[in-house]
N, C-alpha and C positions, 0 to 999 in steps of 0.2 A: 470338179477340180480343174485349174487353170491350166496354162501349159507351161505358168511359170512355177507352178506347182510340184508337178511333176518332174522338173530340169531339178529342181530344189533337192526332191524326194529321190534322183536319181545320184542328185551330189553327194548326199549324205551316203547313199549307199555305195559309192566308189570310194569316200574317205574313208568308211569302216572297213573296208576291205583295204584299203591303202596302208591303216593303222595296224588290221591284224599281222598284215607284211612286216612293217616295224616291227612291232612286237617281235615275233617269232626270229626277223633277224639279231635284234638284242639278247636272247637267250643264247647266241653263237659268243656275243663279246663278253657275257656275265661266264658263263661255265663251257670256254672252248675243250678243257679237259673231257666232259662228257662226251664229244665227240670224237677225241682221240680214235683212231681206228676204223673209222663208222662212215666219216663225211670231211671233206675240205668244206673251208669259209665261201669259197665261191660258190660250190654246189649247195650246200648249204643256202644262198642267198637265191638260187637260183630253186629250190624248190620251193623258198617261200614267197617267190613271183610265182612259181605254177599254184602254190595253195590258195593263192587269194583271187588270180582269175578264179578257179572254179568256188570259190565262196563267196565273190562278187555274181555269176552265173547263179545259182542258188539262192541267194539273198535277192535277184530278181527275179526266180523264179515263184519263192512265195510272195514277192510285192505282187504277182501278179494273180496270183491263186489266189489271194485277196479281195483285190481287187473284180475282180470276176465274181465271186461270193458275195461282193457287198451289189453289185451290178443284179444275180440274179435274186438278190431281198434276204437271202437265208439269215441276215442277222433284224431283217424287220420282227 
């Protein structure tokens, strides 16, 4: 794997974590009513920045589990 490969395969896995962000903030604008009582819109926003670092964290952690497993042949 090159090293622009890996920039690549590091982008991709920052967007998908960047998108699960979205995501999870858009369910604040669709159905603010269910959080009535529970959460404001900022904290709200502000724990779907902390969920996506740790599922950005995660997502590279099995890229690398992976990658180590393909390293010591287990899928030869």
């Amino acid at each position: 794997m090159s090293i622009a490969d890996i920039n690549e395969m590091e982008n991709l896995l920052d967007e998908t974590a960047d998108c699960f962000a979205d995501m999870m903030k858009q369910v604040y604008d669709e159905v603010p009513e269910a959080f009535e009582g529970r959460t404001s819109q900022m904290d709200w926003i502000a724990a779907c920045g902390a969920a996506s670092d740790d599922l950005r964290e995660e997502l590279n952690k099995l890229f690398e589990k992976y990658e180590m497993m393909l390293h010591d042949g287990q899928y030869n």
